[in-house]
C-alpha positions as CSV (number, residue, x, y, z in Angstrom):
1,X,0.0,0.0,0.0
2,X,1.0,3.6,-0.7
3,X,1.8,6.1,1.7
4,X,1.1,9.4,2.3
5,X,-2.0,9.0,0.7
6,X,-5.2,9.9,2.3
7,X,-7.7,6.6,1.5
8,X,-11.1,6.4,3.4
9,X,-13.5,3.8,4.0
10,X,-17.5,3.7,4.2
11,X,-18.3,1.0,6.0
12,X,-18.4,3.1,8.8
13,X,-19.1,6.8,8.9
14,X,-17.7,9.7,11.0
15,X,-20.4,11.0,12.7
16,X,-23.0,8.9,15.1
17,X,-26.7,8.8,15.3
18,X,-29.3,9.3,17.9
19,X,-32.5,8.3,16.9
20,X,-35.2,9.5,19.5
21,X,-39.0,8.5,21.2
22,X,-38.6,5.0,19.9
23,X,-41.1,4.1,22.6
24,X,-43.3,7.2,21.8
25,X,-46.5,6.4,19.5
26,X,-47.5,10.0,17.6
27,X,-45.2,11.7,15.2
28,X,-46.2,15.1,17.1
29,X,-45.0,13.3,20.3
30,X,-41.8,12.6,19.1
31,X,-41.1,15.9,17.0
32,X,-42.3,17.3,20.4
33,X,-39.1,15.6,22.1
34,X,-36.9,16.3,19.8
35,X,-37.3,19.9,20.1
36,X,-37.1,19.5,23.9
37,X,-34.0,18.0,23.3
38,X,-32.3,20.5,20.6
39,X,-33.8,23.9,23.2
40,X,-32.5,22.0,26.3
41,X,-28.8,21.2,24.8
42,X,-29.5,18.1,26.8
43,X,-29.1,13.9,25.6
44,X,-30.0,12.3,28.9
45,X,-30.9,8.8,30.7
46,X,-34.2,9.0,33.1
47,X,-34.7,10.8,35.2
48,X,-33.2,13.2,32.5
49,X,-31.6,15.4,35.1
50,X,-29.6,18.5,33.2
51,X,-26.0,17.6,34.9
52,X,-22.8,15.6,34.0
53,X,-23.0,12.3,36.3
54,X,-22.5,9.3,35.7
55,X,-25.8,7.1,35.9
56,X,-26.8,4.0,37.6
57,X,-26.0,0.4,36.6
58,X,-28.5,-2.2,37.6
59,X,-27.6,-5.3,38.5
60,X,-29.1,-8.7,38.5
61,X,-26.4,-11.5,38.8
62,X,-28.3,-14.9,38.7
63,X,-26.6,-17.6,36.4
64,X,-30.1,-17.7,34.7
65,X,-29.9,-14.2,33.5
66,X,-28.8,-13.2,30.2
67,X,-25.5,-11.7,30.5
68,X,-27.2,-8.4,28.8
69,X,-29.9,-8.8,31.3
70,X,-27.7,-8.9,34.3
71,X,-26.4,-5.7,33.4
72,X,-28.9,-2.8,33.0
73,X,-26.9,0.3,32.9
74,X,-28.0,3.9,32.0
75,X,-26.9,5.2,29.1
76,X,-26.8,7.2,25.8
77,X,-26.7,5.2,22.7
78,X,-25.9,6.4,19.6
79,X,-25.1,4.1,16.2
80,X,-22.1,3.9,14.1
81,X,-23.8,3.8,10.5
82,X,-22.8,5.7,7.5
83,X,-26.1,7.4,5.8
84,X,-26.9,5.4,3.2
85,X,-27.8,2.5,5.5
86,X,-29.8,3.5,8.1
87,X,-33.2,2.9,6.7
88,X,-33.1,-0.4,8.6
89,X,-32.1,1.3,11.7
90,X,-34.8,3.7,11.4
91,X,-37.5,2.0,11.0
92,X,-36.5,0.0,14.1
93,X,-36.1,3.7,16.1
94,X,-37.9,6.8,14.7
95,X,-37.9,9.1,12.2
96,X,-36.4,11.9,14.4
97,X,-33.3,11.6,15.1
98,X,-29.7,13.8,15.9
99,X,-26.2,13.3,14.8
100,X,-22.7,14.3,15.8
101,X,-19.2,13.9,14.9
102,X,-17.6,10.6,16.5
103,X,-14.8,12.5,17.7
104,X,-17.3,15.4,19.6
105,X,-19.3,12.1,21.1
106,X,-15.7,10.3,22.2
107,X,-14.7,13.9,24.1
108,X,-17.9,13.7,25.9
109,X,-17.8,9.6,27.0
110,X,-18.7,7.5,24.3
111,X,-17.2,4.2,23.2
112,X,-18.1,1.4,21.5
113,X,-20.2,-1.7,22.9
114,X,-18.5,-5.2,23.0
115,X,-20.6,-7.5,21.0
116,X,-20.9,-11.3,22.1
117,X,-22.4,-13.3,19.7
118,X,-24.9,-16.1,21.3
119,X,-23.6,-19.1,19.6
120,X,-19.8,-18.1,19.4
121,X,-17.9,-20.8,21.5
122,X,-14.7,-20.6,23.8
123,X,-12.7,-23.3,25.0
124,X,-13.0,-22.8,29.0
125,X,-10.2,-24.4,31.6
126,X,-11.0,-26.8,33.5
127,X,-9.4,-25.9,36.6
128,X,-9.6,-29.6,37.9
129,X,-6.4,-31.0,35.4
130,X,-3.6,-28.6,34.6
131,X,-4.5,-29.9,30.4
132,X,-8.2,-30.7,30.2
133,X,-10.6,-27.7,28.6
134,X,-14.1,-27.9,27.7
135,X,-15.8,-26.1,24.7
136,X,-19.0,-23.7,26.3
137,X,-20.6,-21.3,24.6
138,X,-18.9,-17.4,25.2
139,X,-22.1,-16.2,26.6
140,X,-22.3,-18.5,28.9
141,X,-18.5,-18.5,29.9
142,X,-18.8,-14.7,30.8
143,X,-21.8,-14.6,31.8
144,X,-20.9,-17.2,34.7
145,X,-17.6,-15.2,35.5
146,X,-19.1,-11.6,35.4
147,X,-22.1,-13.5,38.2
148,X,-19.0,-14.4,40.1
149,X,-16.6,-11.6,39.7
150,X,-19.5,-9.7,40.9
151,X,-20.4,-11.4,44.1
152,X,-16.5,-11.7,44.7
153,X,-16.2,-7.8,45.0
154,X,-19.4,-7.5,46.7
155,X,-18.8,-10.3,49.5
156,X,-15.4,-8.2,50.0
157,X,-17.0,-4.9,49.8
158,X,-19.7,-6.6,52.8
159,X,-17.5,-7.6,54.9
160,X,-14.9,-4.5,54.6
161,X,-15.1,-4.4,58.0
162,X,-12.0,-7.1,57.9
163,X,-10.0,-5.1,55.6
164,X,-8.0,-1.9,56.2
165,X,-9.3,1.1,54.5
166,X,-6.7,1.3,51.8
167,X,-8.1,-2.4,50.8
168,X,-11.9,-1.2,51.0
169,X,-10.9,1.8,48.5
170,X,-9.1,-0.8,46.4
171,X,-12.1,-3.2,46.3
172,X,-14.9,-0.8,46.0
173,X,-12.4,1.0,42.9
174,X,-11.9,-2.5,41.0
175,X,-15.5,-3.3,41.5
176,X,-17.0,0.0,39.7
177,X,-14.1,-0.4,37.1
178,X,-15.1,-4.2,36.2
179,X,-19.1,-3.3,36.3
180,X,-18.4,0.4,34.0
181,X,-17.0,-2.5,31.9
182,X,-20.0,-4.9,31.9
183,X,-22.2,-2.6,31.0
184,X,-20.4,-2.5,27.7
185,X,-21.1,-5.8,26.7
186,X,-24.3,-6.8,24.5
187,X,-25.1,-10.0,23.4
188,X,-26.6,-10.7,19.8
189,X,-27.6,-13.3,17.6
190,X,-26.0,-13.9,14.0
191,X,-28.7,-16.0,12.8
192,X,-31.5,-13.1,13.2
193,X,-32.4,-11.0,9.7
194,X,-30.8,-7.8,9.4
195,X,-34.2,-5.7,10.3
196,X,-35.0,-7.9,13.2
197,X,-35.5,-5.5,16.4
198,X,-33.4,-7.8,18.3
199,X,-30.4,-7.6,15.4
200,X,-28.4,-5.4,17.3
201,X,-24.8,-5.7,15.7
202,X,-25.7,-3.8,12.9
203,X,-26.6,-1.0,15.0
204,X,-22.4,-1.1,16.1
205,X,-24.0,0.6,18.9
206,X,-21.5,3.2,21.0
207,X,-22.8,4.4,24.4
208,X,-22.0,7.1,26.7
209,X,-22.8,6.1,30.4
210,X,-23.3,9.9,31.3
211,X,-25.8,12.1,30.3
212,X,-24.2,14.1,27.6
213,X,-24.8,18.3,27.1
214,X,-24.1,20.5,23.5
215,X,-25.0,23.3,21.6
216,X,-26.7,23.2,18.5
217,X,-23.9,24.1,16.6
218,X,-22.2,21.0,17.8
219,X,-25.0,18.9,15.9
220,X,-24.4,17.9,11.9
221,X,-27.0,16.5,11.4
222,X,-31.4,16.4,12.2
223,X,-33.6,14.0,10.3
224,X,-36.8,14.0,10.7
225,X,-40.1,13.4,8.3
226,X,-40.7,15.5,5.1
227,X,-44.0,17.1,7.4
228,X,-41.9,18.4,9.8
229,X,-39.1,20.5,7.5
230,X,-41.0,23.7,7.5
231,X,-41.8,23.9,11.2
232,X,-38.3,22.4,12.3
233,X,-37.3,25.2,10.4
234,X,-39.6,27.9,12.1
235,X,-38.3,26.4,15.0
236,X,-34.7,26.5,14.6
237,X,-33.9,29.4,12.1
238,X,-30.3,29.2,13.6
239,X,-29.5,26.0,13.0
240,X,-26.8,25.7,10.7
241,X,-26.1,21.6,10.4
242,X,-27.7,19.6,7.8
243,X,-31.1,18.7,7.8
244,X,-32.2,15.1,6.2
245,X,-35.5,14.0,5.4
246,X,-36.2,10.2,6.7
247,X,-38.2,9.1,3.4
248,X,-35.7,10.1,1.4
249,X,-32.4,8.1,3.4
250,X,-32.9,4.9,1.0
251,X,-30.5,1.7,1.4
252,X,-27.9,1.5,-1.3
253,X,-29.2,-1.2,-3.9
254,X,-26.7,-3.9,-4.1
């Protein structure tokens, strides 16, 4: 390969996407949040407070849980997907939805997910010969091992009562590391069809587990339906960013 020479790709684009309201039934509804969202400078996880915190990771660590259930963290997702291609994603989502540049979103927290794919398979030690392993599906395998790294840290973190305080610190710092990186993990299926809901590779999702604040200079792009131009545009006469219209984002014919 050459050097020196600038050569791009497009499998991937630049700038991520925030599709909003998923949840929210009426168009009006979720133009409605939008706009909250673009006045407000504001992409947030409930209770949608208007500060820079890091939120809440839930945990549920029972070896019958799926690993992506186990680990319910709050967040800001955004999807790495260059233009062209998101008619999929959006008709999982919304039409309404924000974009920024990758390296604004990384500044403010964001970073990819680790995908784990249901039926990928690991070969796991078994701890009871020093040459015996046994093949166990990935999922499985960290799912078991996040359960028990868990309830490790937390049995210490219990009884720190034992411990100096130096050894407390230590535990209660290594157990909010390890769970920051749980919450990274998603689990999906390669067998599913690309526009399954539940397909979530192809969103190559990157979160932020902190609420995350801008101005609306700082976003490229809006899309939103063709209804919608004229009075986004009555709303937000100083928005200077690109402005798509969802009916007309197409999937590239292959």
């Amino acid at each position: 390969m050459q050097t020196g020479i600038n050569i791009s790709q497009n499998y991937i684009s630049n700038i991520l996407y925030h599709f909003v309201a998923r949840e929210i039934k009426t168009e009006d509804e979720q133009y409605n949040i939008l706009n909250k969202i673009l006045k407000d400078g504001w992409l947030s996880f409930s209770p949608h407070s208007h500060s820079i915190y890091p939120g809440q990771i839930k945990i549920d660590s029972f070896k019958d849980r799926k690993i992506n259930e186990m680990f319910n963290p709050d967040c800001v997702c955004f999807a790495d997907i260059p233009e062209p291609e998101l008619q999929i994603h959006i008709s999982k989502y919304s039409k309404f939805g924000i974009a920024f540049y990758k390296s604004f979103l990384i500044e403010k927290g964001a970073n990819p997910v680790f995908y784990i794919e249901d039926n990928s398979t690991i070969y796991k030690k078994d701890f009871s010969t020093l040459e015996k392993y046994e093949l166990t599906y990935r999922v499985e395998y960290y799912q078991e091992c996040c359960s028990k790294t868990i309830w490790y840290f937390f049995q210490k973190y219990l009884y720190y009562s034992r411990n100096s305080e130096v050894e407390l610190q230590d535990t209660i710092e290594i157990l909010t590391f390890l769970i920051n990186m749980f919450s990274h993990l998603k689990v999906w299926n390669n067998n599913l069809k690309d526009n399954d809901p539940d397909n979530y590779y192809f969103e190559r999702e990157w979160r932020a587990t902190n609420n995350i604040n801008f101005q609306l200079s700082d976003v490229v792009v809006v899309i939103l339906p063709k209804y919608y131009e004229n009075k986004f545009k009555l709303d937000f006469p100083e928005y200077i960013g690109e402005l798509k219209i969802a009916e007309d984002i197409e999937c590239v014919k292959t």
